[in-house]
N, C-alpha and C positions, 0 to 999 in steps of 0.2 A: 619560498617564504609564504605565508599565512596572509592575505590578506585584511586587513583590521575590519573591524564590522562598520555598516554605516548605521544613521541615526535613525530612528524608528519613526521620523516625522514622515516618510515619505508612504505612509501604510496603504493601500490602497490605490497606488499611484498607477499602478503597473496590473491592469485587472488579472485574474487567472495565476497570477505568481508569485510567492510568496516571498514577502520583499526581503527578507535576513538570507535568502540563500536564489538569487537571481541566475548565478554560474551556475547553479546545481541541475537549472530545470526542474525544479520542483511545482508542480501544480497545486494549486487551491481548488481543493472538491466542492470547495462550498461553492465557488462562483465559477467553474468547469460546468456548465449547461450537459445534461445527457445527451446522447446522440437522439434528435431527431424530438428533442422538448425544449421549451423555451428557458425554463429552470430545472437543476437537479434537486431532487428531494433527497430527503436523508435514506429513504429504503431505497433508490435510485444507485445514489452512490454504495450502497452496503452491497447492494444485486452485481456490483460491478465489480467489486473488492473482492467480493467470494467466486465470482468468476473467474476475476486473474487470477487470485488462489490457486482454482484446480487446476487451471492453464498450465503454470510453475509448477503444481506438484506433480500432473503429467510429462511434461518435457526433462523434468528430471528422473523419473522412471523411465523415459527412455532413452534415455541416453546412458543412465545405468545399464542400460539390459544390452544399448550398443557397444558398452564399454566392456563386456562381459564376452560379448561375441567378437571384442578384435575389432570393431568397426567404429571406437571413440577414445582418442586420448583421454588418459588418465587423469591431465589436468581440467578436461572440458568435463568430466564424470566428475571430479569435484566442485568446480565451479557450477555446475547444476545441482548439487546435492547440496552446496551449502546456499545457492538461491531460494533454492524450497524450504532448508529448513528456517532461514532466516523472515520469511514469506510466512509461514506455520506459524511460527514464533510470535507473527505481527497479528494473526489472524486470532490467535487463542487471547492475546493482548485484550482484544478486542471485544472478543468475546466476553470475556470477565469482565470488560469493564460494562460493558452491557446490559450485562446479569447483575452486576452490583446496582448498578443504576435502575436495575427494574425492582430489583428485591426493597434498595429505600423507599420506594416513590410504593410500592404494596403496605410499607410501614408505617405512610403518612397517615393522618385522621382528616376523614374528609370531612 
């Protein structure tokens, strides 16, 4: 059964997690400090996100290539292919939205 949501009063109660999905372990990057700085900045967590990226999109190429050679079930070759592609999918997300936000802000008048 679904848990019901709770009330949004408690927003920031809980630093580092994001209060509408606590079961989930979901992290808040904004207030996730980088390894080894007091705050994370926005290129901080971007340098981290395209990192995990290639991580995933490597570990799913090989385990395709092990999957190929008899050395990786069939279900572990999908659950890593569809890791990556879901991973791509967040990263191009991203991207765009990026690029849109730089191409308005090139259309402001200053």
């Amino acid at each position: 059964m679904i848990d019901p949501l709770s009330p949004t009063t408690g927003i920031g109660s809980s630093p580092g997690v994001l209060p509408m999905a606590p079961s989930l372990g979901v992290r808040n990057a904004a207030r996730t400090p980088a390894a080894g700085s007091a705050s994370a900045d926005f290129g901080a967590v971007l340098g981290r996100m395209i990192t995990d990226t290639a991580d995933v999109l490597r570990t799913a190429e090989a385990t395709s290539i092990m999957g190929v050679k008899g050395q990786a079930s069939v279900q572990e070759v999908v659950e890593s292919v569809l890791a990556a592609e879901q991973t791509l999918q967040a990263a191009i997300a991203i991207r765009d939205k990026v690029v849109a936000a730089y191409l308005e802000l090139s259309r402001m008048a200053i």
